[in-house]
N, C-alpha and C positions, 0 to 999 in steps of 0.2 A: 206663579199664582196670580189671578187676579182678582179683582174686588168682589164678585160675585159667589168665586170660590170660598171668600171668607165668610162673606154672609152663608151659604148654605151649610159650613159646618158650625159657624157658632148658635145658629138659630136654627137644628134639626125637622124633618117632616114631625108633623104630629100624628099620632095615633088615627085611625081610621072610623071616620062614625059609627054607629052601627047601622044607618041607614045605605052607606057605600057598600058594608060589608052584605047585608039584605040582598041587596042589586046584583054583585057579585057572584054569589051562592047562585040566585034563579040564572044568570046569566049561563055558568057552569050546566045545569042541571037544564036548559035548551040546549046548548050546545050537546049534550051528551044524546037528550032524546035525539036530536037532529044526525049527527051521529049513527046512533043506532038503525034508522033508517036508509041512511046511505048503507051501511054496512048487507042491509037485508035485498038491495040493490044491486050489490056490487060484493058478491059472496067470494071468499078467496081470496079479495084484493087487500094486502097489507094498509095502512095509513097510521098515520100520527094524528095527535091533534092535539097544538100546544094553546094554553090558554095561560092570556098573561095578565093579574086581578094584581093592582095597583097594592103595596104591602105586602103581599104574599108569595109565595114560593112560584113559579110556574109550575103547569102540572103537568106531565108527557106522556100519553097512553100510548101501548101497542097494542091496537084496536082486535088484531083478528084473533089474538090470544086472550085477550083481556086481563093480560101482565101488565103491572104500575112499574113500569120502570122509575129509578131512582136519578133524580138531574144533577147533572154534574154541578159542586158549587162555581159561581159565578167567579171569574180570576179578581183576583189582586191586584193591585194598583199600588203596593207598598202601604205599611200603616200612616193614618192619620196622624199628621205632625200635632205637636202639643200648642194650644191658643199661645201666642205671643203676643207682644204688644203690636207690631206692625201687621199682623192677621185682624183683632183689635178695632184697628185703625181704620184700616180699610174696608172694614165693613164698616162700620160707623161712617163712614165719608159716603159709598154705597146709600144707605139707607137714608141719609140726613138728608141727601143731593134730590131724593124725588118730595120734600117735604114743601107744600102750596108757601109761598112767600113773598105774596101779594094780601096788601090792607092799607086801612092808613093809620094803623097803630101796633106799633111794638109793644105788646104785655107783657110786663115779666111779673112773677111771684116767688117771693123768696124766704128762705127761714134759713135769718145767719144766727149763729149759736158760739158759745164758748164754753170750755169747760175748766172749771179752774177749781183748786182748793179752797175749802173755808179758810177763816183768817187763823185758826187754828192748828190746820193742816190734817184735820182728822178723819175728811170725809171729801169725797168731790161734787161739787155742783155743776147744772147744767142751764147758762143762760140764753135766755132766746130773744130774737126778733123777727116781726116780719116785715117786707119791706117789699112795696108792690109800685111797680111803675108805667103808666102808659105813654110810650115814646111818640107824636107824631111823624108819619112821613111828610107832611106839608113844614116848608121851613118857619113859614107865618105863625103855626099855630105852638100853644104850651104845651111842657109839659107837665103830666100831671103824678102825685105821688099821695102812698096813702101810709104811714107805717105805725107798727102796733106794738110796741113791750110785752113779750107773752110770759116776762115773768124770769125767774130762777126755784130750779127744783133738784135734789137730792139728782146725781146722773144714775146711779143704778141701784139695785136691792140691797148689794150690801154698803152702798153710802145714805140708803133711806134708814136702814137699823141704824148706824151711827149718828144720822141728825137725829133722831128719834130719842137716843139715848142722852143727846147735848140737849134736850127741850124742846126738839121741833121749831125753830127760831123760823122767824119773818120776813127778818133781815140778817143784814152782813154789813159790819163796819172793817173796812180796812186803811190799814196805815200806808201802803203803796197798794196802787191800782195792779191786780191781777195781769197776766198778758191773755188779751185779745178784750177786756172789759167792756160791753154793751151798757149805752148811754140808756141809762132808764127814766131819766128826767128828775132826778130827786140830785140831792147833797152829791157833791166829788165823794167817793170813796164807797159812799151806800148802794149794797146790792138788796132791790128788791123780789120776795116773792111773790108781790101780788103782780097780776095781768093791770096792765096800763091801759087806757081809753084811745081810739083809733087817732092818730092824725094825716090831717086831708089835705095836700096844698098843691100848690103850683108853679111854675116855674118859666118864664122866658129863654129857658138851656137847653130850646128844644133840640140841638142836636146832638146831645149825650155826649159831651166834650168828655172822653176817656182819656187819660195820656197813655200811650202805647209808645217805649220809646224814647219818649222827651218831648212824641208829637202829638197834639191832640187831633185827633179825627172828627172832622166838625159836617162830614158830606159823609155818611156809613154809605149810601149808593155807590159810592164813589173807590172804594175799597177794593183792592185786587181780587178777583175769581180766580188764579191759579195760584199753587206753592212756589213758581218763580216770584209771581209779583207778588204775595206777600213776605218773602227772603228778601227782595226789594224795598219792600216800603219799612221793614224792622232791619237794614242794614245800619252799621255802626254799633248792635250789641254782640258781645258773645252768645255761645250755644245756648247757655242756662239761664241767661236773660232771655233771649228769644223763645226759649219751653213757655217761659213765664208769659210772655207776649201775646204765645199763640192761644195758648190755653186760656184767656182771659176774654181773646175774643170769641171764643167759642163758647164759654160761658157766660158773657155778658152781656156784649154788642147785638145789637140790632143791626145784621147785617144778611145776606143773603142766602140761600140755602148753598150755593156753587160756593158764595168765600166762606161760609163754615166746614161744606165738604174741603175745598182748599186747604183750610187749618188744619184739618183731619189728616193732609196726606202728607202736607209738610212736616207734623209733628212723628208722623210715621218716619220719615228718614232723618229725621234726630237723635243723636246719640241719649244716652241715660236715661232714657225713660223705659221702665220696664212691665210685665206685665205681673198683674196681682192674682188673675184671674175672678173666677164669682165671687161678689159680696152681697151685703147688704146694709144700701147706706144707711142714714143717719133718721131716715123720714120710714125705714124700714122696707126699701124697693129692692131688689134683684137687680144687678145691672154686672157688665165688665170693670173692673177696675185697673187703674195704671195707677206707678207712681213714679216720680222725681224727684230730684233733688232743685228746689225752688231755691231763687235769688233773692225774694222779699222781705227773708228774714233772717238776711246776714247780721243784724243787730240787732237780735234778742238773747235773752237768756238761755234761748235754746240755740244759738248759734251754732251752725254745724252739726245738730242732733236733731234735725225736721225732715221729713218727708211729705210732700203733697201727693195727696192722693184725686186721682179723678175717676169718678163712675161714671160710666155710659150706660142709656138703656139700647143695646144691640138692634133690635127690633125697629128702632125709631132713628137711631143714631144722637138723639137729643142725649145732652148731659144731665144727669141724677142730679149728682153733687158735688163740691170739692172741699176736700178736707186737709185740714194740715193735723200731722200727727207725730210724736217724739219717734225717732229712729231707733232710739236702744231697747223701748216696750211695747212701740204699737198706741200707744196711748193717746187721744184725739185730744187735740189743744183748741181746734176752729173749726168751721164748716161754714158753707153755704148751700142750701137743698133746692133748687130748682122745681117748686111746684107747677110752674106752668110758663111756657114762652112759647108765645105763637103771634103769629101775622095776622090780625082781622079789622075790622071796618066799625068794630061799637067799642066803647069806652066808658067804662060801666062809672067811674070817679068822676067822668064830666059829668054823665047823663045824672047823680047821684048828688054833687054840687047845689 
């Protein structure tokens, strides 16, 4: 199979406008008068006349009868394998690889969240941020960041009935910090519900010092385009550290559409990561899902009981989101939601400065 194969079954033809099918129909309906003509020409003479309309069956006349023969179905080729994670994969590397990755600024937008129990335990909350940053490609210039507290709210219906029933509270005092607890700018321990006022700044780190590794990557231009050289530049972890590597750059780094296709096809010949198939992440998108078993959180309380989840939008090959969630219920502990990463030339936090 190759990449292209996976794109066309993960991402099906669409339905037919009805302006194609319009075209179609008069098309048939010439052809037949036309047809009809020759026939009155060429009296006795048997013919066929196959016509083949984009969506639709072909149709086979036996003209000197004016019998509708019936067309044989089209052969088999064996059934459609079931989406896996390395079908997945390679489409996403496919689709990511023709995305424009020329500017002089890396944008990302983001909404990391947590979701943790009140101090109670009675109900679950859902806290959020967003965290928006423009990388430049000039090594001269800063970077810039803007991020915003969007608050803590009840995570579903039935934990809005039970704050509801506690008093509808405002806040949240706890005696140990929650795991994954977002900095809301108030008291250690205080979980706020109101939305926080935007902050704006900047930074001389223009070149997104990541650790990947133990290395920082201080040149992203500079970064391997193939899954040899990026097996090479993350040599010296194991497999499940490397998941963790690759997937980090593909979600974070400002780096090339070739070394994100790259990541895309490396993490395809890695063991343990499997496919989830369609979800919907956290921001409420459609995308493909994978998961693994992640290394960053050998020392939590859920030790041993996580699964990272990554969505893909198929289509684009960009990542959705990724989430870390309990293994024994499915239940989301963390996320980050990718609202937007792209390559362009304006910088909306400078020009806004």
């Amino acid at each position: 199979m190759d990449d292209y194969q996976a794109v066309r079954e993960l991402l099906p033809a669409p339905p037919l406008s009805p302006e194609v099918e319009r075209a179609g129909r008069e098309r048939l309906a010439g052809a037949f008068a036309q047809e009809r003509v020759r026939r009155g020409r060429r009296a006795a003479i048997w013919s066929t006349l196959g016509l083949g309309l984009a969506g639709a069956a072909a149709v086979v006349l036996l003209t000197a009868t004016g019998v509708t023969l019936t067309p044989r179905p089209p052969a088999t080729h064996g059934a459609v394998a079931p989406v896996n994670a390395n079908r997945i994969l390679l489409a996403a590397a496919t689709s990511v690889a023709a995305t424009p990755d020329s500017g002089a600024w890396w944008g990302s937008k983001l909404v990391n969240g947590s979701v943790f129990y009140d101090p109670g335990h009675h109900y679950l909350l859902r806290q959020t941020k967003s965290v928006e940053s423009w990388i430049p490609a000039d090594p001269e210039a800063r970077t810039w960041y803007r991020e915003t507290y969007l608050g803590a709210v009840p995570a579903s219906s039935q934990a809005a009935a039970a704050w509801r029933a506690a008093g509808a509270p405002t806040s949240w005092t706890y005696k140990k910090n929650p795991f994954g607890l977002i900095d809301n700018g108030g008291p250690p321990g205080i979980v706020r519900a109101a939305r926080g006022e935007p902050w704006t700044f900047s930074s001389e780190d223009w070149d997104f010092r990541i650790v990947l590794a133990g290395k920082p990557l201080t040149r992203m231009n500079e970064v391997p385009e193939t899954p040899e050289g990026l097996r090479a530049l993350f040599s010296g972890v194991d497999d499940q550290e490397l998941v963790d590597n690759v997937v980090r750059l593909i979600v974070y780094a400002p780096v090339t559409s070739e070394t994100r296709a790259a990541a895309y096809r490396l993490l395809a010949s890695m063991p343990g990561v499997s496919a989830v198939g369609q979800e919907t992440d956290t921001l409420g998108r459609t995308g493909q899902a994978l998961e693994y078993q992640s290394a960053e959180y050998a020392f939590t309380e859920y030790a041993g009981g996580t699964r990272t989840r990554l969505v893909i939008d198929p289509a684009t090959g960009m990542p959705l989101s990724i989430e870390t969630r309990v293994t024994a219920d499915g239940r989301l502990l963390e996320f980050s939601a990718i609202q937007e990463s792209v390559w362009t030339d304006d910088n909306p936090l400078k020009e806004q400065k």
